[in-house]
C-alpha positions in Angstrom: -19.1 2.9 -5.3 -17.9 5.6 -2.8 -14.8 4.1 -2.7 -13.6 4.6 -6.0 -14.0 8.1 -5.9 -10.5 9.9 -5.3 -10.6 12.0 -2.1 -8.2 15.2 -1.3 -7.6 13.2 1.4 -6.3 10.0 -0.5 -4.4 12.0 -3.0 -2.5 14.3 -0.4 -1.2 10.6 0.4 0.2 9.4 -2.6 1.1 13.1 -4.3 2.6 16.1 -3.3 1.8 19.1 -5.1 4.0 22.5 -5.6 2.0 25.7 -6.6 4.9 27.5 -7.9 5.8 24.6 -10.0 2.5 22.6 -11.2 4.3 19.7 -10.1 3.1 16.4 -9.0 5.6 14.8 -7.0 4.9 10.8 -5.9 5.1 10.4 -2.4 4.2 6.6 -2.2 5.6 4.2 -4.4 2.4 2.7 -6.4 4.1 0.1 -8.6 7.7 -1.2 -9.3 8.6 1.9 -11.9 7.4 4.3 -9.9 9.5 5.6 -7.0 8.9 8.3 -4.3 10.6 11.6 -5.2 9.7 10.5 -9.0 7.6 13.6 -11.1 4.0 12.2 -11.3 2.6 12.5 -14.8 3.0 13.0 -18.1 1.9 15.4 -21.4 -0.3 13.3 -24.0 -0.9 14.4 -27.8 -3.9 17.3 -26.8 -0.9 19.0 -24.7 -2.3 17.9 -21.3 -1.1 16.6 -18.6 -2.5 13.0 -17.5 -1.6 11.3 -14.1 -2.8 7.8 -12.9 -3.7 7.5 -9.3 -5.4 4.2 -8.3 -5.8 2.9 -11.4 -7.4 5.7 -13.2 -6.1 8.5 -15.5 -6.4 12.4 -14.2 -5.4 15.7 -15.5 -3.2 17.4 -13.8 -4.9 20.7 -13.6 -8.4 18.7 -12.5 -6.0 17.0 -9.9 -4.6 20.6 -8.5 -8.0 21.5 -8.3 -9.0 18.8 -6.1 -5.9 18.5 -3.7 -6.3 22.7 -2.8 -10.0 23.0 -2.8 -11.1 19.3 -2.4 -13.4 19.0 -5.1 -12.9 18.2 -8.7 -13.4 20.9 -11.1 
């Protein structure tokens, strides 16, 4: 199942990230409501917030982790 784990390489892809902001911004359009340029993400009840790459829900900050260091957290 190596190819449902989410790579730095895969998510530098579909998202850019800003260090100054936090921001995820979407750099491939992934479904018909979401557009490039569009702010990835959004905050759930526990305060976080949640992203869906491929199919899957991530936190942001886990997210962050991965696309500047290239591991998850």
């Amino acid at each position: 199942m190596a190819e449902d784990i989410l790579t730095q390489r895969e998510l530098k892809r579909i998202l850019r990230y800003d260090k100054e902001t936090g921001l995820f911004i979407r750099k491939k359009a992934t479904c018909n409501s979401v557009n490039i340029g569009d702010i990835a993400g959004g905050v759930k009840s526990n305060g976080y917030v949640y992203i869906s790459v491929k199919g899957k829900e991530y936190s942001a900050h886990r997210l962050a982790f991965l696309y500047v260091f290239g591991v998850f957290a």
